[in-house]
N, C-alpha and C positions, 0 to 999 in steps of 0.2 A: 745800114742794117746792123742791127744790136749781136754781135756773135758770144755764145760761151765756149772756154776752151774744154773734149774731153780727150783724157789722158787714158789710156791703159796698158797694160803689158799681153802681147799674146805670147805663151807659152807654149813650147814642144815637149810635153811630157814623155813621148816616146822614146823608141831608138832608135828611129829612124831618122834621117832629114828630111824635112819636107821642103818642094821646091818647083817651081816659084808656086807661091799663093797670095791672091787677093784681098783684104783687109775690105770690107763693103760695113758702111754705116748708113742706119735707114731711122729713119723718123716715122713711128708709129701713131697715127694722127686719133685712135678712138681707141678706146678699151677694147673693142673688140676684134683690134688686131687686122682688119679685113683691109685699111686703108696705110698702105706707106710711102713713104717719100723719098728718092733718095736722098744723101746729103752729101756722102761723097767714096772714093773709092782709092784704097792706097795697095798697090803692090809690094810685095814684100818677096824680096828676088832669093833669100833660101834664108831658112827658119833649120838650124841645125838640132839634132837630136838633142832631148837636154837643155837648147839652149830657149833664147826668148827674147823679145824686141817691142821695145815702145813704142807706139802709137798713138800721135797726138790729132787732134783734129778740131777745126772752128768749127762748129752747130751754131745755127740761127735760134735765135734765142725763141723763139715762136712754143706756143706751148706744147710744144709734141705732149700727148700721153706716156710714150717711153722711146727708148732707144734701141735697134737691132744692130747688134752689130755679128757679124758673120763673116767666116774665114772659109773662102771658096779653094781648091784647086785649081789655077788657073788654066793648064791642058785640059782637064776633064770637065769641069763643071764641076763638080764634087763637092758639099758642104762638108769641111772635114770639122766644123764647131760652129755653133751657133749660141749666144746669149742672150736673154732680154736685160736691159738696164731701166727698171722705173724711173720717171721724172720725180727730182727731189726737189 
C-alpha cells in the first residue's frame, strides 16, 4: 500500500503544560465530513507550556477528502484542538 508522509508540529501556546495528550489523525472520506477513518493515533506523554513537538505520520495514499487531526486529553477525553487539513 502506497503511504504519504504527514508532518506537523503541535504547539502549546499556553502556560500551562499539558499532559499526557493524544495526537488522533482521521481520514475524512466525503465533503461532508459525516464519514471518517481512523488512520492512526500518537501519544504525546507532556507537551510543556510554550513548548511544541512534531508529529509525523504514514497516511494511505487513498483519496481522503481531508484530514482531522485532533489533540485529545488523554485522562479526560477533552478535545483541547482540533484542525481540518484539506487534501492537496
Amino acid at each position: 500500500m502506497r503511504t504519504t508522509q504527514l508532518t506537523f508540529v503541535v504547539q502549546n501556546t499556553g502556560n500551562v503544560s499539558v499532559n499526557p495528550v493524544d495526537c488522533l489523525v482521521r481520514g475524512i472520506v466525503d465533503a461532508s465530513g459525516a464519514s471518517t477513518e481512523r488512520i492512526s493515533e500518537h501519544p504525546i506523554t507532556c507537551l510543556p507550556a510554550g513548548g511544541s513537538q512534531t508529529v509525523s505520520v504514514a497516511i494511505p495514499a487513498n483519496p481522503y477528502h481531508a484530514y482531522q487531526v485532533r489533540i485529545v486529553s488523554s485522562g479526560l477525553s477533552e478535545i483541547v484542538a482540533e484542525r481540518v487539513y484539506p487534501r492537496q
